[in-house]
N, CA, C and O atoms as a GROMACS GRO file, in nm:
protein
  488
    1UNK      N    1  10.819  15.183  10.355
    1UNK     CA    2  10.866  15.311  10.407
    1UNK      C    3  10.827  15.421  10.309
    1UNK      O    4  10.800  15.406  10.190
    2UNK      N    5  10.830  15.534  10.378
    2UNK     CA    6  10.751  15.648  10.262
    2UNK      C    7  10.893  15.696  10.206
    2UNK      O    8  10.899  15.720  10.085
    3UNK      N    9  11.018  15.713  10.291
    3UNK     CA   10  11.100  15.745  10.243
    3UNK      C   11  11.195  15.670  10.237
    3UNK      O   12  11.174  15.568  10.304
    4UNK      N   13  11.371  15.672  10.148
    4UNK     CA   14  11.455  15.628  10.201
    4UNK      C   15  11.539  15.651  10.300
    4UNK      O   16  11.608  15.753  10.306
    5UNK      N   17  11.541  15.528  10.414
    5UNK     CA   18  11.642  15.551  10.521
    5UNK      C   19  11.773  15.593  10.512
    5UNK      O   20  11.858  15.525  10.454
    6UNK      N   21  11.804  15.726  10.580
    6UNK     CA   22  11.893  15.752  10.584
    6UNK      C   23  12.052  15.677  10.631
    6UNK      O   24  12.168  15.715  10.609
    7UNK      N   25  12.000  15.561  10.700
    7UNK     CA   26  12.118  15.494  10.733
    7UNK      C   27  12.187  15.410  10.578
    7UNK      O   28  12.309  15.396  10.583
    8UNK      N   29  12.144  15.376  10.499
    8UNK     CA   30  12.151  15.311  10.416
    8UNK      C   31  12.302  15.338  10.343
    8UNK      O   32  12.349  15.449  10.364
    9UNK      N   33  12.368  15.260  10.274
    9UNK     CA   34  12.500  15.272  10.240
    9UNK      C   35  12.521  15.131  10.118
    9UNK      O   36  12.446  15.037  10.092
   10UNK      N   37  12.654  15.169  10.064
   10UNK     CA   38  12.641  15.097   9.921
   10UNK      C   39  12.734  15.002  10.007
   10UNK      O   40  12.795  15.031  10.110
   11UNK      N   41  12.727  14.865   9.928
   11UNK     CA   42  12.789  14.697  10.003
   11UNK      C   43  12.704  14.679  10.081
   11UNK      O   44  12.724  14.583  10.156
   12UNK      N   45  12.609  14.735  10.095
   12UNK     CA   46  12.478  14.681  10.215
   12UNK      C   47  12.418  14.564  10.171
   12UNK      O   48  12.367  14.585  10.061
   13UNK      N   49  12.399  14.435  10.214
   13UNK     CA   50  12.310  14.335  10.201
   13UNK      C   51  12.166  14.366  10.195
   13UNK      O   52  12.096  14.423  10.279
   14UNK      N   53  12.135  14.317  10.079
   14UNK     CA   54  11.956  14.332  10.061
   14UNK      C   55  11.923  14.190  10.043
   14UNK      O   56  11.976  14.100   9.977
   15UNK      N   57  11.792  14.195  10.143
   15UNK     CA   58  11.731  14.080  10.206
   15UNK      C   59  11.569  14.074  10.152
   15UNK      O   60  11.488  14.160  10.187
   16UNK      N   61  11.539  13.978  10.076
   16UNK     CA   62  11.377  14.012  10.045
   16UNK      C   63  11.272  13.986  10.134
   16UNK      O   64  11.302  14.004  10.252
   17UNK      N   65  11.139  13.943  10.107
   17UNK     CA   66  11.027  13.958  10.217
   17UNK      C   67  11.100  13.836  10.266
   17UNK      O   68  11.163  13.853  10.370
   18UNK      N   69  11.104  13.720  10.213
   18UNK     CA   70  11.147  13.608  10.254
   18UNK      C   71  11.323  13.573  10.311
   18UNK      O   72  11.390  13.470  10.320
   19UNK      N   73  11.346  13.704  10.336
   19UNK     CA   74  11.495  13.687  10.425
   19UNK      C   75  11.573  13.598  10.348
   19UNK      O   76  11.646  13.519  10.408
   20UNK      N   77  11.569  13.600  10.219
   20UNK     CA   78  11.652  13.544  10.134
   20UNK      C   79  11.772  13.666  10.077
   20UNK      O   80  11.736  13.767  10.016
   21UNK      N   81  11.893  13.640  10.104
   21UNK     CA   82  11.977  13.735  10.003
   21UNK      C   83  11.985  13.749   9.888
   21UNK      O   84  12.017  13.653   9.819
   22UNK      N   85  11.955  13.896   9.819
   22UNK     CA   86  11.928  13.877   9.693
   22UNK      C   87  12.024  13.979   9.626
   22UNK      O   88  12.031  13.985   9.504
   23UNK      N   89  12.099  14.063   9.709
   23UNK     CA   90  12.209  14.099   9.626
   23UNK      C   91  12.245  14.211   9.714
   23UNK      O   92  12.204  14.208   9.830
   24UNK      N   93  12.329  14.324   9.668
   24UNK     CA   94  12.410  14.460   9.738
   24UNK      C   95  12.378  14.581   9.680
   24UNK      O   96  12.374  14.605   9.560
   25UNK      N   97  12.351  14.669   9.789
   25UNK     CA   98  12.331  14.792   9.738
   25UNK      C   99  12.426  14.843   9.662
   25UNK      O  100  12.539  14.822   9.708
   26UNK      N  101  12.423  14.906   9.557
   26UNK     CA  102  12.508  14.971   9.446
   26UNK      C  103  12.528  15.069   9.435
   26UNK      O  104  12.640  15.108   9.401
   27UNK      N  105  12.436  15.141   9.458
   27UNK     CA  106  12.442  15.322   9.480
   27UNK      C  107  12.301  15.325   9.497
   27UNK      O  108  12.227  15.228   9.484
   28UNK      N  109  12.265  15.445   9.528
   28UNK     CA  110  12.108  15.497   9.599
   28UNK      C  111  12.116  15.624   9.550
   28UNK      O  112  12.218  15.693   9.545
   29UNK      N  113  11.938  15.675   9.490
   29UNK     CA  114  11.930  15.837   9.514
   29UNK      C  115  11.846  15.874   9.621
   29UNK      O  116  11.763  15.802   9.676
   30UNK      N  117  11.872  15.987   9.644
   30UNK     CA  118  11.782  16.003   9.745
   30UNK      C  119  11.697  16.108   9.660
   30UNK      O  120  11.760  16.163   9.569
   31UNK      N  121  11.550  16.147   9.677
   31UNK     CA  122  11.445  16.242   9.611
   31UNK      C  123  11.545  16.378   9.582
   31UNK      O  124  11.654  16.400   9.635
   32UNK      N  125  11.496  16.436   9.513
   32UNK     CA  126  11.561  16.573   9.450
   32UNK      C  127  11.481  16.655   9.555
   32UNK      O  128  11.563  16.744   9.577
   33UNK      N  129  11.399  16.677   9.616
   33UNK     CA  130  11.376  16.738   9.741
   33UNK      C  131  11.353  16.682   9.889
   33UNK      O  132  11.255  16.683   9.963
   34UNK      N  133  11.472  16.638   9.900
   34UNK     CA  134  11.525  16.523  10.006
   34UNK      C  135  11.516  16.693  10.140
   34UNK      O  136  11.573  16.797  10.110
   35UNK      N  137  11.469  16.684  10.217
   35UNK     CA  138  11.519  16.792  10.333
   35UNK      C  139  11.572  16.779  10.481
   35UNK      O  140  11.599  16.863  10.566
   36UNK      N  141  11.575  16.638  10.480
   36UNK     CA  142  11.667  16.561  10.641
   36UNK      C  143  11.796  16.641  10.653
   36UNK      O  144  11.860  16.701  10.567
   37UNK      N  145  11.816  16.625  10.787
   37UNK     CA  146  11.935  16.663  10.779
   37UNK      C  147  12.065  16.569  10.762
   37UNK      O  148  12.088  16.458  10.810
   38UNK      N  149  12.144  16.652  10.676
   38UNK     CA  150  12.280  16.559  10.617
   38UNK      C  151  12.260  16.494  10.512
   38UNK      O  152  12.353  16.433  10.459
   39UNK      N  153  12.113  16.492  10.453
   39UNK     CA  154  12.085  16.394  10.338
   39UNK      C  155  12.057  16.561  10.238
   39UNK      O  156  11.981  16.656  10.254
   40UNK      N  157  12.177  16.521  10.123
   40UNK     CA  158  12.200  16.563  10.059
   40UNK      C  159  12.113  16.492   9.878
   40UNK      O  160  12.155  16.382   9.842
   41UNK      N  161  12.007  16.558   9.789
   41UNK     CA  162  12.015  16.510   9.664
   41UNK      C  163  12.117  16.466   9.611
   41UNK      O  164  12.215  16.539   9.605
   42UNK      N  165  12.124  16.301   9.546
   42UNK     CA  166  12.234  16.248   9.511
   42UNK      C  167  12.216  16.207   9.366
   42UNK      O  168  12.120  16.149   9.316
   43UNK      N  169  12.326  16.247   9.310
   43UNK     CA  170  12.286  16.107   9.178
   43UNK      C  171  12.364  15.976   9.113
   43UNK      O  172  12.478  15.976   9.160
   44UNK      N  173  12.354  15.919   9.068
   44UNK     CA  174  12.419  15.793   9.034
   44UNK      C  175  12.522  15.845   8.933
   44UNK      O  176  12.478  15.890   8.827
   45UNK      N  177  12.644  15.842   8.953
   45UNK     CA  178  12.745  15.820   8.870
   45UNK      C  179  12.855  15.956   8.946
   45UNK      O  180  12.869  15.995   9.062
   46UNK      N  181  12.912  15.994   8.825
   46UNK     CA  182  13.064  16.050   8.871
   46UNK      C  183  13.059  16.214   8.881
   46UNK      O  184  13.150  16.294   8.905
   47UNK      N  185  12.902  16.236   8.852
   47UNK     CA  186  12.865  16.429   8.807
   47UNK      C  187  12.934  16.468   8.975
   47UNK      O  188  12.953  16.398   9.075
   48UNK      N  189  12.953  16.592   8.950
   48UNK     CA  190  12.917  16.663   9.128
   48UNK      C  191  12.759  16.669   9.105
   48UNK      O  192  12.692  16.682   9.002
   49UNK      N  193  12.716  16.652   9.270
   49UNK     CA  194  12.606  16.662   9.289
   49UNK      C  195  12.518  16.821   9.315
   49UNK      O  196  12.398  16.835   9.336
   50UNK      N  197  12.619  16.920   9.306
   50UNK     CA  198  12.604  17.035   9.296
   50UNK      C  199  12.561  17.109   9.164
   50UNK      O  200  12.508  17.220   9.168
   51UNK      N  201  12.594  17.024   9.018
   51UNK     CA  202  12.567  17.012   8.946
   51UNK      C  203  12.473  16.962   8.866
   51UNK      O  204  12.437  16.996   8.754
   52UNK      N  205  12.433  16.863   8.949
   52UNK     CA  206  12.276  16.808   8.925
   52UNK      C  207  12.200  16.884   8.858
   52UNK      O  208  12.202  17.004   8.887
   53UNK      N  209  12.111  16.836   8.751
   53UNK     CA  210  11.965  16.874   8.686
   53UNK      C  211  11.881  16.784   8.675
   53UNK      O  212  11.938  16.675   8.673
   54UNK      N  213  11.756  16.773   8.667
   54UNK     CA  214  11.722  16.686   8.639
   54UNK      C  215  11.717  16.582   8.497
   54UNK      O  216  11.690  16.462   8.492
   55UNK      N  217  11.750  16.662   8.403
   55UNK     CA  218  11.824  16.593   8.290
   55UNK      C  219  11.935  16.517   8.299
   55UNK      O  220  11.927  16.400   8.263
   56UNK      N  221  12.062  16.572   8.350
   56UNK     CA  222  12.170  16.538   8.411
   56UNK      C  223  12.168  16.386   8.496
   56UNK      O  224  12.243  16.293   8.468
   57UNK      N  225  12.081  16.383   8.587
   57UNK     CA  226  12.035  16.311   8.717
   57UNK      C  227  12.015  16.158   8.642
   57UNK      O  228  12.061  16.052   8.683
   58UNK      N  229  11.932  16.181   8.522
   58UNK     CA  230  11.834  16.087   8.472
   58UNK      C  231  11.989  16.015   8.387
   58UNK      O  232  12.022  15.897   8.372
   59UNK      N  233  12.063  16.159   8.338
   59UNK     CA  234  12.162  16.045   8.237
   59UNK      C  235  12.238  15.995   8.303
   59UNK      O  236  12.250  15.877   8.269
   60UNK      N  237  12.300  16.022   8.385
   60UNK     CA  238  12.389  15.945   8.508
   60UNK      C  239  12.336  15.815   8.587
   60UNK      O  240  12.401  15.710   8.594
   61UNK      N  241  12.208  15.836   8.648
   61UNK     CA  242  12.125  15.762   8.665
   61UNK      C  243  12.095  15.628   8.600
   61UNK      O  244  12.085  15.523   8.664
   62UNK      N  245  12.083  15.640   8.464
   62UNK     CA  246  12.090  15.572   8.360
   62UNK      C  247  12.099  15.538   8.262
   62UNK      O  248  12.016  15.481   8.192
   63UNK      N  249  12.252  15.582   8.232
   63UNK     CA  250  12.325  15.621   8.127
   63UNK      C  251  12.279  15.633   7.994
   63UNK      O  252  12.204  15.726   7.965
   64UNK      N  253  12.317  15.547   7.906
   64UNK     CA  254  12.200  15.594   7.744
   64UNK      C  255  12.121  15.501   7.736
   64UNK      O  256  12.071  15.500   7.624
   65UNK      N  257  12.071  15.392   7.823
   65UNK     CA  258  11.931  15.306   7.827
   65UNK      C  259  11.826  15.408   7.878
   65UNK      O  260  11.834  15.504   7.955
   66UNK      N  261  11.690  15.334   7.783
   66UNK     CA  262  11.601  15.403   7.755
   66UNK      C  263  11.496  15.346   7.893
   66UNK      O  264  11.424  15.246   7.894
   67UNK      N  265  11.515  15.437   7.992
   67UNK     CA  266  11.407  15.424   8.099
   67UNK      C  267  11.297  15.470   8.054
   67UNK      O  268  11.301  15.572   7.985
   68UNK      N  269  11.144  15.389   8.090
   68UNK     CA  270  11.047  15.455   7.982
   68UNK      C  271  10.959  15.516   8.115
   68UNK      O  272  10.968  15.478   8.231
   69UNK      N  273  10.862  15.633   8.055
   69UNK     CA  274  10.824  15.729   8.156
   69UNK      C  275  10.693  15.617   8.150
   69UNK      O  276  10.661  15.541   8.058
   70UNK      N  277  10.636  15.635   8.271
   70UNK     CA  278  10.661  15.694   8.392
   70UNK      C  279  10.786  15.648   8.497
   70UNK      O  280  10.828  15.706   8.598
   71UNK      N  281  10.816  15.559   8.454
   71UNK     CA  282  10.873  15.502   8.578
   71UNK      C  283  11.050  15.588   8.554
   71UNK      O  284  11.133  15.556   8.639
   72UNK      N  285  11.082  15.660   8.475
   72UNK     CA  286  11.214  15.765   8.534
   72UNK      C  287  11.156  15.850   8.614
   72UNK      O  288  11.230  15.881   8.708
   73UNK      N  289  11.078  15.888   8.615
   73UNK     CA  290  10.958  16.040   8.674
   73UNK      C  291  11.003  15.969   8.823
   73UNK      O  292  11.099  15.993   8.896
   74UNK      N  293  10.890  15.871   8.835
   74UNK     CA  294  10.937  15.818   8.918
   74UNK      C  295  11.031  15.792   9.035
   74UNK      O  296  11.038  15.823   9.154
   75UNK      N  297  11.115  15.704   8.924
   75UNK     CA  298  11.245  15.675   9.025
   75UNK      C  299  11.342  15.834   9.116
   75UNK      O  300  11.397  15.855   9.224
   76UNK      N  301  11.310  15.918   8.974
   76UNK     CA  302  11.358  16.033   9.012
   76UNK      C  303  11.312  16.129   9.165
   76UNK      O  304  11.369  16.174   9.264
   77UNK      N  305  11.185  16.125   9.114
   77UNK     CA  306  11.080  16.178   9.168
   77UNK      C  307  11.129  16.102   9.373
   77UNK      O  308  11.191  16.167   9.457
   78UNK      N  309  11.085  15.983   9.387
   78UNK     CA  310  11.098  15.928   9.536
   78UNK      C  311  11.195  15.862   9.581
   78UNK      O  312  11.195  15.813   9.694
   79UNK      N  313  11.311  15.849   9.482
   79UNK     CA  314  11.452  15.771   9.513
   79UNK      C  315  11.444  15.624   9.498
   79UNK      O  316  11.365  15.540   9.540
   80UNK      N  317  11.530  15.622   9.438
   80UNK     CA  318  11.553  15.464   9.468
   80UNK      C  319  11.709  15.400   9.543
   80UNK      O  320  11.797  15.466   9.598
   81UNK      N  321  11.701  15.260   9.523
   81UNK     CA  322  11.802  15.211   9.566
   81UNK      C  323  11.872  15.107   9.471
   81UNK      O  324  11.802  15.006   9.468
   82UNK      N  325  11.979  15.094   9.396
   82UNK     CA  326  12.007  15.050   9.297
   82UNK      C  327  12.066  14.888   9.359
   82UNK      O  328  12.152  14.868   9.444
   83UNK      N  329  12.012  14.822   9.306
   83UNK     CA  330  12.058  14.631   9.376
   83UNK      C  331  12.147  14.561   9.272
   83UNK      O  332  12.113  14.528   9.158
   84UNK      N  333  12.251  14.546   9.322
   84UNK     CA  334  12.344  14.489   9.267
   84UNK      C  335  12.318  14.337   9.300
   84UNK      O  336  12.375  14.280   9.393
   85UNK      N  337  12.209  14.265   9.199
   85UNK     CA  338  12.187  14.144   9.205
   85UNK      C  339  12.262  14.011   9.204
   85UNK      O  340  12.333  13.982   9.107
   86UNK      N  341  12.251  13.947   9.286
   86UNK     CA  342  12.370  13.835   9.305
   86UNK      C  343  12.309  13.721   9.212
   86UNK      O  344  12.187  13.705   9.206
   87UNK      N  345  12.396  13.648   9.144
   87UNK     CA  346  12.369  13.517   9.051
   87UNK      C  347  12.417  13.552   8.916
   87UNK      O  348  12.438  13.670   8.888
   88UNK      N  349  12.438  13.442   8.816
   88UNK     CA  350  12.494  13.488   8.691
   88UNK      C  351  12.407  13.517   8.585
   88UNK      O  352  12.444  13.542   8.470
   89UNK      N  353  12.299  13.514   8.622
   89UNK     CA  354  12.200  13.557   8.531
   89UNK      C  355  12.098  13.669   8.623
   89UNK      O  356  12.028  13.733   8.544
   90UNK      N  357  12.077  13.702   8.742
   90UNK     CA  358  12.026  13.781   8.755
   90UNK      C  359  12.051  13.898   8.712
   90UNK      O  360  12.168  13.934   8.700
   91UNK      N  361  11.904  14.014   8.665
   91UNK     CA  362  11.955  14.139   8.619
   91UNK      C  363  11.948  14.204   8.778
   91UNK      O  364  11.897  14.166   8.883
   92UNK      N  365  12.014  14.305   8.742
   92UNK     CA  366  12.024  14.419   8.856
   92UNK      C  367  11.854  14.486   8.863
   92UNK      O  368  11.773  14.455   8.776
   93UNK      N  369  11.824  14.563   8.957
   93UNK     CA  370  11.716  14.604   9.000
   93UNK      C  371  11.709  14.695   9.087
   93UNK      O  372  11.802  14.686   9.167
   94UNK      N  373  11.619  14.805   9.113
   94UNK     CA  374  11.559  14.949   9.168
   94UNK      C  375  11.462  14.884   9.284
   94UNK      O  376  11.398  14.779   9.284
   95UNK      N  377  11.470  14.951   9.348
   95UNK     CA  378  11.409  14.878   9.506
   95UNK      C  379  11.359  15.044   9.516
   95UNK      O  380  11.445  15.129   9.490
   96UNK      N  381  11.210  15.092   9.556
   96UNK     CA  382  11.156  15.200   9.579
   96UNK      C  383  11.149  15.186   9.734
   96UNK      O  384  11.151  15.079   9.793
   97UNK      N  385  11.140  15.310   9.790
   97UNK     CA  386  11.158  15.374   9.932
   97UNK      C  387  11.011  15.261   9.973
   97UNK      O  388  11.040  15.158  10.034
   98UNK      N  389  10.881  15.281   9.944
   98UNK     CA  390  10.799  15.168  10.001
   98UNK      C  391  10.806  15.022  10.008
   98UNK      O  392  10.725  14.947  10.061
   99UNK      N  393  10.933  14.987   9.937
   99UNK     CA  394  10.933  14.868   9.924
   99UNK      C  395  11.066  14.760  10.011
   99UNK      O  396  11.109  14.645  10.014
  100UNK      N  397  11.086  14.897  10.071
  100UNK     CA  398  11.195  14.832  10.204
  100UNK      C  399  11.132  14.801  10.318
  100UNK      O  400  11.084  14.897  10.379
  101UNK      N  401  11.122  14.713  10.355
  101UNK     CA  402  11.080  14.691  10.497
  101UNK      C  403  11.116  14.724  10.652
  101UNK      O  404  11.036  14.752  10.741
  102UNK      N  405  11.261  14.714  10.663
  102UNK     CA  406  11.329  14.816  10.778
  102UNK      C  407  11.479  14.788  10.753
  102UNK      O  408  11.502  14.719  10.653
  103UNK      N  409  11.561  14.819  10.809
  103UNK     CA  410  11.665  14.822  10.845
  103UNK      C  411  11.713  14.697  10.939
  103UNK      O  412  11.687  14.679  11.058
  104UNK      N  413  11.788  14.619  10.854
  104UNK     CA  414  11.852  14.483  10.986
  104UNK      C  415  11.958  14.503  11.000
  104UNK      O  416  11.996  14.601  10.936
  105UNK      N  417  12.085  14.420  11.098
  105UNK     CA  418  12.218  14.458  11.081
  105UNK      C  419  12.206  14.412  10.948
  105UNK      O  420  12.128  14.343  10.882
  106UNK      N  421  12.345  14.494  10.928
  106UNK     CA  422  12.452  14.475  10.809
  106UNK      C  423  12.339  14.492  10.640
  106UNK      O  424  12.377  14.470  10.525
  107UNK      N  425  12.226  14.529  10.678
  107UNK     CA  426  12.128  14.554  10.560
  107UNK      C  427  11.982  14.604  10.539
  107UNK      O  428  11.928  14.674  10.625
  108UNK      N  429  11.924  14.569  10.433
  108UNK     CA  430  11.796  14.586  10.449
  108UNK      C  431  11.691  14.455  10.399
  108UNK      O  432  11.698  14.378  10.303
  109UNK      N  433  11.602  14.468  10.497
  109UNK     CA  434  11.500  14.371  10.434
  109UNK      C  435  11.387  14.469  10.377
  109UNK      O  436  11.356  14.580  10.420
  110UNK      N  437  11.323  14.382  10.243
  110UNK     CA  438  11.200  14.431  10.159
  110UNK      C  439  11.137  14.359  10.216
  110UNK      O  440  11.161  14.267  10.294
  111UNK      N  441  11.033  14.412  10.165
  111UNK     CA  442  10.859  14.366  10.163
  111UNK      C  443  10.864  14.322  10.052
  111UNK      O  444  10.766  14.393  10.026
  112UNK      N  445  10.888  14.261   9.938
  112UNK     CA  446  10.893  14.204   9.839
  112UNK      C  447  10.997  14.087   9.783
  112UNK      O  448  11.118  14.081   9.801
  113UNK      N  449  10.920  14.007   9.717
  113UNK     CA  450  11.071  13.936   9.637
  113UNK      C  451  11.132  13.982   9.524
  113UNK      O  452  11.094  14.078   9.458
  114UNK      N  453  11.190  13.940   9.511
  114UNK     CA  454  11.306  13.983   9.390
  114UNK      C  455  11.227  14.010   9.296
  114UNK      O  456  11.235  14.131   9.276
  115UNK      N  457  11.126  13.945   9.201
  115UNK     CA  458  11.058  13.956   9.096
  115UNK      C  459  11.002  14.060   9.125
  115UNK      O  460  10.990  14.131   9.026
  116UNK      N  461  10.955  14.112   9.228
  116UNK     CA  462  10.858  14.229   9.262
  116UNK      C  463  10.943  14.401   9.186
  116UNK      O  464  10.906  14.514   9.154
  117UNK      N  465  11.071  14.322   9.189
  117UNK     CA  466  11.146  14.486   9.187
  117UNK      C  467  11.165  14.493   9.068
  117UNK      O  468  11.201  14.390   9.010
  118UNK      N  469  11.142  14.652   8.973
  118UNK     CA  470  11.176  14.687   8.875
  118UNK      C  471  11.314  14.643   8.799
  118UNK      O  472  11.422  14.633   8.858
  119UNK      N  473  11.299  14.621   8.685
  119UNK     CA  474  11.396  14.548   8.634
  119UNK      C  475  11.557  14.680   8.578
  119UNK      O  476  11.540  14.798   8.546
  120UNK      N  477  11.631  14.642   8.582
  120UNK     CA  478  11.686  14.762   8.511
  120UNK      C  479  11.730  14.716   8.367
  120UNK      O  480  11.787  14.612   8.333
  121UNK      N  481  11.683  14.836   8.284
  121UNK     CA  482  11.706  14.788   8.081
  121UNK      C  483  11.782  14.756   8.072
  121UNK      O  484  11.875  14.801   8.139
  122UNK      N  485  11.800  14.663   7.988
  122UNK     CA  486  11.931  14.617   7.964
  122UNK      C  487  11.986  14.743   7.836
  122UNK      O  488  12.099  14.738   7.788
   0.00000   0.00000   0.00000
């Protein structure tokens, strides 16, 4: 997908290429020049979103781990979707707007497997 779907919501089941469950949406941004209607620029954590900067965005986003550029530009830049990875050793992971495949009930399926998705720093 070029963008993220607006239906999308956090406790959502994420499903990889292989319709395997691989964990729950956690929170999502949507692009800092998001222009749908009702889809509001969002950012990860507790800021108002009225307050947003892009400095701001990035620390909330991801708190004092060191996201290395390009890929904050990035994430910032086309939104992501934050995956609350299921298992006791999986890390959590960023799922990009092209890398969802569509909308199923109760979730989303990727075009990718789990390994495919950006890791988040520990």
């Amino acid at each position: 997908m070029e963008r993220l779907p607006d239906d999308i919501e956090i406790g959502m089941k994420v499903f990889d290429s292989e319709l395997h469950e691989i964990g729950t949406v956690d929170d999502l941004k949507y692009p800092e020049n998001a222009t749908a209607p009702g889809i509001e620029p969002a950012t990860v954590g507790i800021a108002d979103v009225r307050d947003a900067t892009l400095a701001g965005a990035v620390a909330e986003a991801f708190g004092r781990q060191e996201v290395p550029e390009p890929l904050r530009s990035q994430l910032l830049r086309d939104g992501y979707v934050h995956l609350d990875s299921t298992g006791f050793f999986a890390s959590d992971r960023y799922i990009l707007p092209e890398q969802i495949a569509r909308m199923v009930p109760g979730g989303i399926q990727l075009n990718v497997t789990r390994d495919a998705l950006i890791k988040k720093p520990n």
